[in-house]
MINU-293460 format. One record per residue (C-alpha): residue in one letter; y, x, z. Coordinates in steps of 0.001 Angstrom, whole numbers, plus 500000, padded with zeros to 6 digits. Layout:
BEGIN
AYXZ/...
end
This chain:
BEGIN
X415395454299372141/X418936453659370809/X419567452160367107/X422312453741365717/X421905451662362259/X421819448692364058/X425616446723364692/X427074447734368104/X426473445637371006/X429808444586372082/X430921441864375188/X433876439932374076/X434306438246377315/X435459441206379596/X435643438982382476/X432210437437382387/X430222438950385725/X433376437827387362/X433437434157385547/X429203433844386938/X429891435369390120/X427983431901391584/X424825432768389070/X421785432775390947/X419495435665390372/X416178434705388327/X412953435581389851/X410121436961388179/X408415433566387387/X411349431836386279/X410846431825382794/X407074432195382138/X407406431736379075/X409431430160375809/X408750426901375378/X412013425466377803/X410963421687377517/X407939422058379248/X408543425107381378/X412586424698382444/X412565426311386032/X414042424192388905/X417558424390389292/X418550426354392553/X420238425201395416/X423754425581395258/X424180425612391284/X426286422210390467/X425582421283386842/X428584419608385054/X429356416160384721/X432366416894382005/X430496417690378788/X433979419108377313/X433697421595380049/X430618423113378922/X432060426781377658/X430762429926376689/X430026432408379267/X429852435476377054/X429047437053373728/X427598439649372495/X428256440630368838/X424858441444367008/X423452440299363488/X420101439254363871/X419247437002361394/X420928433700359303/X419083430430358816/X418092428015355949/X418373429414352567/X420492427677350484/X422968428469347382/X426174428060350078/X424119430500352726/X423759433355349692/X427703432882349125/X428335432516353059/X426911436154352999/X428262438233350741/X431795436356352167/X430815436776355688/X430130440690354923/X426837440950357299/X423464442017356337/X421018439415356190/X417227439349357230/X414882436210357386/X411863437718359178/X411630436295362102/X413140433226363963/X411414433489367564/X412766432259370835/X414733434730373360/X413617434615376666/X414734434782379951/X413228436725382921/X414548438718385777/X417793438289385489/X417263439594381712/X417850437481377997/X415357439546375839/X415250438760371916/X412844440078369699/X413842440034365971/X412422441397362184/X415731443658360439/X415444444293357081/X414577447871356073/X413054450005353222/X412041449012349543/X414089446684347374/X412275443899345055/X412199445915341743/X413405442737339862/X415590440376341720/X416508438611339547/X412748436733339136/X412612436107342990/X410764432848343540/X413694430877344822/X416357428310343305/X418574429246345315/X418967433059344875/X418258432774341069/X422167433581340045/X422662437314338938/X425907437867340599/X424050436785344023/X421174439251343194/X423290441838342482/X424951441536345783/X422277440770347874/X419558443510346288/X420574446129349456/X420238443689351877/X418177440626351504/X415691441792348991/X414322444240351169/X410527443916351841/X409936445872354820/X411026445448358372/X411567447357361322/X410738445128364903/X413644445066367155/X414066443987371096/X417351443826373127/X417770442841376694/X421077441536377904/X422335441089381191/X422063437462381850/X425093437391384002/X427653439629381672/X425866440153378286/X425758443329379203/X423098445492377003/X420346447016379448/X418189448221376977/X417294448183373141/X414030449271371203/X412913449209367680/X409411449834366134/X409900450553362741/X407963449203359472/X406457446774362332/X407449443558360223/X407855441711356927/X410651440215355525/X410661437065353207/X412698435339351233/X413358432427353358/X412450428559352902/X414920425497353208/X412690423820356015/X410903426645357973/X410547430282359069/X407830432154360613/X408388433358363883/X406000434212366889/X407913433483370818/X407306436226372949/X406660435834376991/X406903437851380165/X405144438041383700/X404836440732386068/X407282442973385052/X405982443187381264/X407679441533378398/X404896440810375125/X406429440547372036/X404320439780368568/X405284440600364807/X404104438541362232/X402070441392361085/X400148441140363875/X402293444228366245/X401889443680369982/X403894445079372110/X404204445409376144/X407633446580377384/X408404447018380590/X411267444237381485/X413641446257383714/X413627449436381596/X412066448741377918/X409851451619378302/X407044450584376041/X403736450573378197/X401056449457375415/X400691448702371692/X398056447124369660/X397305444790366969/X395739441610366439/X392708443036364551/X391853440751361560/X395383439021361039/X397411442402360970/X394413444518358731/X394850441092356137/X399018441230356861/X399331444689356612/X397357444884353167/X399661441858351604/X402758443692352209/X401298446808350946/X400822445649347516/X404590443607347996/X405546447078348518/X403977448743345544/X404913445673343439/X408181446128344686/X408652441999345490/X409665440272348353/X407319437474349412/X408198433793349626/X407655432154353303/X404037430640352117/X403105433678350364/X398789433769350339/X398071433453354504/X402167433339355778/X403519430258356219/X404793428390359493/X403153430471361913/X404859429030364942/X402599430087368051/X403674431286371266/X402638433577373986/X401515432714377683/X401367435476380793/X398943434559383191/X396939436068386044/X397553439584384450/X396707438218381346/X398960438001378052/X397565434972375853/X398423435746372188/X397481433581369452/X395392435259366733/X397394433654364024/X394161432373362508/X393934429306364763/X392671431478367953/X393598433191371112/X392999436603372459/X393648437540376091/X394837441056376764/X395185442988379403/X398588442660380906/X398210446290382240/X397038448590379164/X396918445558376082/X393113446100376053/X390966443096374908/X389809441155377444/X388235437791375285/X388788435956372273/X388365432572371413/X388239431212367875/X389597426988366801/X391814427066369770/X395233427125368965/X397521425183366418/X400043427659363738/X402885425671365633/X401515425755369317/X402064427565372607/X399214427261375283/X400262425229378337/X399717426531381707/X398437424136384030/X397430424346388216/X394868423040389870/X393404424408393598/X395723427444393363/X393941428212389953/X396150428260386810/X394001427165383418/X395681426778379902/X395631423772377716/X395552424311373827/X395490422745370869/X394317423052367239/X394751420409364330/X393158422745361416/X392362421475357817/X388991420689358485/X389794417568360579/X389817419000363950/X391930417354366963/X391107419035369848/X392700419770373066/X390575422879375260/X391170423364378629/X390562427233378850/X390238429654382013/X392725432477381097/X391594434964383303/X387491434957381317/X388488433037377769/X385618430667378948/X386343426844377658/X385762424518380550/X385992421658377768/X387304420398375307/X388642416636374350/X388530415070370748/X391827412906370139/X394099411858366973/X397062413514365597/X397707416775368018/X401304417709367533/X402188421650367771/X403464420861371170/X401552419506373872/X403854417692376534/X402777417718380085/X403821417259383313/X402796415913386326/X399557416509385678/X399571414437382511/X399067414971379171/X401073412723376426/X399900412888372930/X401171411421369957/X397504409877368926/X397649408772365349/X399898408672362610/X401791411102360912/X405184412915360281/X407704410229360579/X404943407368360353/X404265405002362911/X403056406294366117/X401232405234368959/X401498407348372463/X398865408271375041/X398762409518378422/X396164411140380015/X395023412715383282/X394153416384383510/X391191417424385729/X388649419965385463/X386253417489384289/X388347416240380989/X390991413616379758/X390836410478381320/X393073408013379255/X395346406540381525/X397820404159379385/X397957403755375702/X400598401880373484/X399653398466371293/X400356398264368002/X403183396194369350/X405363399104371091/X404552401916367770/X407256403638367213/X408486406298364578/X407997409704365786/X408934412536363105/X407957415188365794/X406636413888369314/X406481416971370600/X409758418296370037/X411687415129370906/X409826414146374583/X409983415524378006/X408076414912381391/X410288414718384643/X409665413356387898/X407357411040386433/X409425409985383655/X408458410577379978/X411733410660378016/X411451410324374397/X413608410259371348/X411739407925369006/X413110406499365797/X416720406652364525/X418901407453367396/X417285406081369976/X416307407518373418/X413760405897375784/X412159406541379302/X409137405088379770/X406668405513383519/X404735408101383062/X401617406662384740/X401777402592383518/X403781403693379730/X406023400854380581/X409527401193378666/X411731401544381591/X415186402283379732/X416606403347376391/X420057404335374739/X420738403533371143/X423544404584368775/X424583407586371151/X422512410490369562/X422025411820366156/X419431410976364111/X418139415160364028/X417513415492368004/X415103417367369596/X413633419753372196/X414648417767375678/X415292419650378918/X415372418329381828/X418019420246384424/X418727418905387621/X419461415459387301/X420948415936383545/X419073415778380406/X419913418295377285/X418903417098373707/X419864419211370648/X421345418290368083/X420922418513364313/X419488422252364251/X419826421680360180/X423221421805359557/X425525424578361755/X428806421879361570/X427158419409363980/X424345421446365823/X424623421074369725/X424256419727372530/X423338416091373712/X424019415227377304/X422238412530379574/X422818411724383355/X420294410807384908/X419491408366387181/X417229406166389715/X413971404238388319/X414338405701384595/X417471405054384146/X420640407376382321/X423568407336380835/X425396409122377858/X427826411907378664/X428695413004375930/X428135416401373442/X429244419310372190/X428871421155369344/X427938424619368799/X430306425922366485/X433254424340369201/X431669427286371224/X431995429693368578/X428346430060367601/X427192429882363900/X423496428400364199/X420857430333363393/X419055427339361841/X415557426530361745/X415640423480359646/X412114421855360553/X410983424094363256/X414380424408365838/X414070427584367505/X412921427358371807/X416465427602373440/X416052429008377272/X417614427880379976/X418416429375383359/X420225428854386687/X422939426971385119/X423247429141381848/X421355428731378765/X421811431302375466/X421974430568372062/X421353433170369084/X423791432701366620/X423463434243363138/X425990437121363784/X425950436688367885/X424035435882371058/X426135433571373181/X425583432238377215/X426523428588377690/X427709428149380705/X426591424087382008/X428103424418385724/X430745422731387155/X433814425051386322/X434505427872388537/X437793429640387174/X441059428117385760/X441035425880382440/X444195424110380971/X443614420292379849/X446235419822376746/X447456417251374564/X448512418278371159/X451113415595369644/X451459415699365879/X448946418079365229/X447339415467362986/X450198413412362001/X449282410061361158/X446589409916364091/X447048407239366850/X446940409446370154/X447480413213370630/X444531415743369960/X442886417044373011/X442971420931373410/X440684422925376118/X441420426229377196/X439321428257379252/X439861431108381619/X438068434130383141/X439096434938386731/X442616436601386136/X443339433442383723/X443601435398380498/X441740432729377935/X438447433592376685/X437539430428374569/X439648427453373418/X438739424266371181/X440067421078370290/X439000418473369292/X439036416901364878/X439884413607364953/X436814411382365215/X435936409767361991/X434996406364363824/X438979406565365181/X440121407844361800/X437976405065360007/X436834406936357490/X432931407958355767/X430975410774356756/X430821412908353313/X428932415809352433/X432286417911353393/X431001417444356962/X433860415838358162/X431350415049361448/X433055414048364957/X433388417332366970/X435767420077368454/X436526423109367141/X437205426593367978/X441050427534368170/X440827431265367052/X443381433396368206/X443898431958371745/X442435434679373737/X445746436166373335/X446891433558375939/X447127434066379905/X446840430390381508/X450126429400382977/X452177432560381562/X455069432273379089/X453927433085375859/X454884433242372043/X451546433641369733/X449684432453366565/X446665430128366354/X444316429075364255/X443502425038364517/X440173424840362799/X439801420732361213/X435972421461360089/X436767421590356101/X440272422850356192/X442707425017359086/X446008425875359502/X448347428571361297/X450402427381364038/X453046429160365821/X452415428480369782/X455350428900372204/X454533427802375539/X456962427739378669/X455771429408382517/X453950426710383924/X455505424452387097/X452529423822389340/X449705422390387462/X451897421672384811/X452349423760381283/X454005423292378546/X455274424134375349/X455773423626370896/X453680424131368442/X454952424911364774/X453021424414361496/X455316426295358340/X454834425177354557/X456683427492352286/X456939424669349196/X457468425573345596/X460643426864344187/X460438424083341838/X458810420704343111/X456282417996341382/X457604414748341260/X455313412034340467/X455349408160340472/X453557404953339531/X452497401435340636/X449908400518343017/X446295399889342042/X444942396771341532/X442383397576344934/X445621397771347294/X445160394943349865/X445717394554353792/X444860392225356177/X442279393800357874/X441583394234361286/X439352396907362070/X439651400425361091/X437370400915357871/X436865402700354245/X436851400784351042/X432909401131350102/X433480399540346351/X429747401684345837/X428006399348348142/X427633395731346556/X427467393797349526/X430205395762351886/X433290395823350283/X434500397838353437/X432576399804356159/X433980399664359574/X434399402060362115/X436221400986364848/X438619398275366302/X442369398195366033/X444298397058368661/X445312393443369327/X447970392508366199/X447342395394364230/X445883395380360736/X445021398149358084/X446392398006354712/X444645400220351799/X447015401401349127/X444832402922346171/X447302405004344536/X445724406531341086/X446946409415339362/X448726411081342519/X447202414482343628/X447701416796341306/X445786420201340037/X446678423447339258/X444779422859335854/X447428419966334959/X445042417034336101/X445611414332338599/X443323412558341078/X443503409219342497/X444169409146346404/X443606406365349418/X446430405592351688/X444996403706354777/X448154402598356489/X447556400606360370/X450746398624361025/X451776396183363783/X453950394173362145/X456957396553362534/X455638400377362200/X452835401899361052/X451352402939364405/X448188405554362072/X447918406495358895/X445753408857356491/X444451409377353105/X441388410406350983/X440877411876347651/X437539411431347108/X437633412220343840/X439992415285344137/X438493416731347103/X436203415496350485/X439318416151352802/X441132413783355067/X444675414250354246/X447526414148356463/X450643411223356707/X453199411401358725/X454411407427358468/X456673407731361092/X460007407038358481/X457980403693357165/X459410400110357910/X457080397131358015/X458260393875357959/X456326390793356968/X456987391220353268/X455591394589353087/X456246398171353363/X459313400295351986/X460749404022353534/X459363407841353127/X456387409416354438/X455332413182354572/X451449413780352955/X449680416826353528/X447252417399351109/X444342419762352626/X442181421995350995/X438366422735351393/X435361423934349966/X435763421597346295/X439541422349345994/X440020425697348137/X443888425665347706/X446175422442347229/X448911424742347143/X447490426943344960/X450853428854344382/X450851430016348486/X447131429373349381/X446825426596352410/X447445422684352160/X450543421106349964/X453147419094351451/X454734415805349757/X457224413490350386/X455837409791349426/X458245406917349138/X456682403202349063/X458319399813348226/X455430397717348244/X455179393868348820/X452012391724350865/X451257388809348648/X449831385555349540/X446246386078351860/X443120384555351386/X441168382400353461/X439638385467355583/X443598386745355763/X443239389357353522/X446084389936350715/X446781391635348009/X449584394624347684/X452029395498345068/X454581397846344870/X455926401296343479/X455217404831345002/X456884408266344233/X455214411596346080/X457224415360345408/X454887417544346080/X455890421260346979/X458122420552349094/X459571423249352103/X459283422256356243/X458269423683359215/X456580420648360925/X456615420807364826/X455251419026367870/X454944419165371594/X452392420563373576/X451673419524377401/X448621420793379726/X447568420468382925/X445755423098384847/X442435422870386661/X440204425174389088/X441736428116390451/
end
């Protein structure tokens, strides 16, 4: 049945089938179900994973709204800016199977809250929001919506909608409720969290069966009919809602559906008829693992209620019968297994110390098989979403940024990796002979992708990330729970809030173009790096470059999210590789962008290139101000770093090391960035020099603004008594000062002229600096630079 109020299904990439021409076909059992750290199929022959992380690209996109992520007082604005209609129901996992990415999702429908204004929720308390968000968000009921896609194009096979068959909520920082669906046999189960079950045929959506999960949807079913008469939208942890994070299993002709009470029913894959059900079997946050023995598949499950239970069950899915059933310690929502071994996180809590255990499955119990000391506890916030089993390794991210392998059958550490990852990883996959790790799901500026290669004995390496929004996918965030992410022959898919994109991991087929931007970010020490990738007649389909790293800038991380990352260059799909072409790009620097004008020449072999042109229109009449330095101006040093005055014993953090005979000099300028209001703000300079020329350069107003700003320090003289010539500043807007040039909208360009002196150093060769400055802001220039690319594949 076609959804005509639901946004149009549309494939961006028009080349895609052509651009995964080498995509193997998925067989029935490749994805049996949603949980991809634990049930990842093999990787088939012939499909060449990546080694070159920047290479990792989006296959294609389908535009479709089906949900937006954490609440917050930015997300209500981010709405009503981005124009979409928002829903919270339902954060599930997609799945993959036969060829197919199916979704499931909850779309707000019907009633309104009567009085929207009293919603239970800090963050939607502001009228204006309400007022805006009553026809959308507010809504209380939900109709239950499935898509298939092509797995190979994007292309839509088939689309179905149940309506009234969910609930919406006004959504929670930290979690969402959301049920993951599986598939076997040609059926596809999805389950509302009203308790709705549904069997769809995979290849054609034709709905086979329906039924209910008797006791959970009767109770859900009667709380949202008195939200509806009441006319109020429910918070997350509304009376029984709250976290309900269970999965579904196909088995033997069986569908395994939690009862969302802490049970499991088993229906009939055929006709949804009840089969069994088993009560204190299955955790809120749990999916049952399958596991073989004798050509027999039995489930493991788990449930860790209030009472005090920690059980695992090892349950015949075909009868419901419970061959037995193992007390432990702290059962996680996960279990993880593999190679016929179970590793539990035994004791301890969220983010407290934890101890790991590994035991041996048989159809006579656990039998404990290594456990650590007290000695080797570690700080797990989530053991189940942060390990993985492979070829007898059990990889785990423990702690703050650390990864480790240890054997899977002695627990011995074999390797680990610290500093590489972020802090928020989780859900491991193990592909081939790589290792994926997410990244932050929390925050949509730095959510993505963690790669590991992997080698003999335990062993791997760091290759590298990339971020999500570099592939032009805003998150759909799941701030404590991250959503199951599937992954395929060499493709995984990620649901965006407004989009459902496929990642494409393999080495690349069709033509990309390797660029070097110079200038783009004057002041920085090398070029920026620019990727542009191709479909099979060359025309581009994605492009991304990368923001200068803050550990290379030497500069804080701030709440701006001025993170290390690449990001999308909108506009570029415009662009054949190779071809002569005159267009306009967008260069996106995470809390500010800027227009460019892109002229590029016809390529000469592998090599392309071309100018790019960045206009400022300036002010018809200019800002001059000057003043002396700042007592706080002082160079010397030889690292790149940030003046950390906040932090009693670090005077300066470092980042990163400057080359042999360089030093950085900080220049704290007060009273220099102006606002449109009449007040001024105090700026950084952070000048590198070698003796003769500055060789990088940048500023930051924290005060002002959380933006890096721009110098161009290429007309500055250094000598050993200081620093004297003109600069060019660019002074760069985001989210706390949305226009520096707030008579033409965009950043604000000054000239800045120093004549400063180095004083006598110190002991640690550190000295002060003392001089005059002068910026006029407003000024007029189109600022220019070269590009050159070289270009790869075919």
């Amino acid at each position: 049945m076609k959804l005509p109020h639901l946004p149009v299904l549309r494939n961006v990439f028009l080349s895609a089938a052509v651009s995964l021409s080498g995509l193997t076909a998925f067989a029935a059992n490749d994805w049996p179900s949603a949980a991809p750290h634990n049930f990842a199929p093999t990787l088939p022959e012939g499909v060449e994973l990546t080694d070159t992380v920047n290479h990792i690209r989006p296959a294609w996109e389908v535009k479709i709204h089906t949900g937006i992520g954490k609440s917050g007082s930015g997300t209500a604005m981010g709405v009503l800016e981005e124009g979409f209609e928002p829903t919270f129901g339902d954060t599930s996992a997609g799945i993959m199977v036969d060829g197919l990415y199916i979704l499931s999702w909850a779309e707000a429908t019907g009633d309104i809250s009567s009085d929207p204004a009293k919603v239970d929720s800090r963050y939607f308390s502001n009228e204006e929001r309400n007022e805006k968000l009553v026809d959308t968000y507010l809504r209380i009921d939900a109709n239950w919506n499935t898509i298939a896609l092509d797995l190979e194009t994007g292309e839509e096979r088939w689309r179905t909608s149940e309506p009234s068959a969910s609930l919406n909520f006004v959504s929670d920082k930290r979690s969402h409720n959301g049920i993951n669906p599986a598939a076997g046999e040609g059926v596809f189960v999805t389950v509302s969290v009203t308790g709705h079950v549904f069997g769809y045929d995979v290849a054609t959506g034709e709905r086979r069966w329906q039924t209910t999960i008797p006791e959970w949807h009767e109770r859900a079913e009667e709380f949202k009919a008195e939200a509806l008469e009441e006319r109020r939208i429910p918070s997350l942890d509304d009376d029984l809602f709250g976290s309900k994070r269970a999965g579904v299993v196909v088995v033997d002709g069986v569908a395994v559906v939690p009862d969302l009470m802490g049970g499991v029913l088993g229906l009939s894959l055929s006709d949804g008829s009840l089969l069994w059900q088993e009560e204190d079997r299955l955790h809120d946050g749990a999916i049952p693992r399958i596991w073989e023995n004798g050509g027999e598949s039995y489930l493991l499950t788990n449930n860790a209620d209030g009472r005090g239970n920690r059980e695992v069950h090892l349950m015949n899915p075909r009868t419901g019968e419970t061959v037995w059933s193992h007390e432990t310690g702290q059962n996680p929502g996960q279990l993880i297994m593999g190679d016929g071994v179970l590793v539990l996180n035994s004791e301890g809590g969220v983010g407290r110390g934890a101890s790991l255990a590994a035991y041996e499955i048989s159809l006579e119990g656990l039998t404990e098989i290594w456990r650590h000391g007290e000695d080797q506890k570690v700080s797990f916030r989530h053991a189940h979403r942060n390990s993985v089993i492979a070829d007898g390794v059990l990889y785990s991210h423990i702690g703050d940024r650390v990864l480790v392998s240890f054997d899977l059958r002695t627990g011995e550490e074999l390797y680990r990796d610290e500093g590489n990852i972020h802090r928020l990883a989780s859900l491991p996959v193990v592909k081939g002979d790589k290792l994926y790790l997410q990244i932050d799901p929390a925050h949509t500026n730095v959510s993505g992708i963690h790669v590991f290669q992997l080698e003999d004995n335990g062993a791997f390496s760091y290759l590298g990330n990339v971020t999500y929004n570099s592939l032009g996918i805003d998150d759909l965030i799941d701030y404590e729970n991250p959503i199951e992410i599937p992954y395929g022959s060499g493709l995984m898919v990620r649901r965006g809030k407004t989009n459902i994109v496929g990642i494409d991991l393999r080495v690349v087929q069709n033509r990309i173009a390797e660029a070097s931007l110079h200038g783009a970010w004057p002041g920085f020490h090398r070029p920026i790096p620019m990727l542009l990738f191709g479909d099979s007649d060359g025309h581009v389909i994605s492009a991304r470059l990368e923001v200068p790293p803050r550990y290379e800038l030497g500069v804080v991380g701030t709440t701006g999210r001025r993170m290390d990352g690449w990001f999308p260059v909108e506009g570029a799909e415009t662009m054949k590789l190779g071809e002569a072409i005159e267009t306009q790009v967008n260069f996106d620097m995470i809390s500010f962008s800027w227009d460019a004008e892109v002229v590029m020449e016809e390529a000469e072999g592998d090599t392309w290139k071309g100018t790019w042109s960045r206009e400022f229109p300036g002010w018809e009449e200019t800002l001059t101000l000057s003043g002396e330095l700042h007592s706080g101006s002082e160079g010397g040093y030889n690292r790149r770093g940030w003046p950390t005055g906040w932090l009693e014993d670090q005077p300066v953090t470092f980042f990163s090391e400057l080359e042999e005979g360089q030093e950085r000099v900080f220049l704290q300028v007060h009273e220099a960035l102006p606002l449109e209001d009449g007040e001024r703000r105090n700026v950084t300079l952070c000048l590198d020099h070698d003796g003769e020329k500055v060789v990088s350069a940048l500023g930051g107003g924290f005060s002002f603004n959380q933006s890096y700003h721009e110098i161009d320090a290429s007309g500055l003289e250094v000598t050993s008594e200081g620093i004297t010539g003109t600069a060019y500043i660019i002074l760069n807007p985001d989210g706390w000062g949305r226009h520096t040039d707030w008579k033409n909208g965009g950043s604000l360009l000054g000239k800045l002229t120093l004549d400063v002196s180095f004083r006598e150093a110190n002991d640690d060769g550190i000295y002060p600096v003392r001089g005059d400055w002068e910026i006029e802001w407003g000024i007029a220039d189109v600022r220019t630079g070269t590009i050159e690319a070289t270009l790869l594949g075919k």
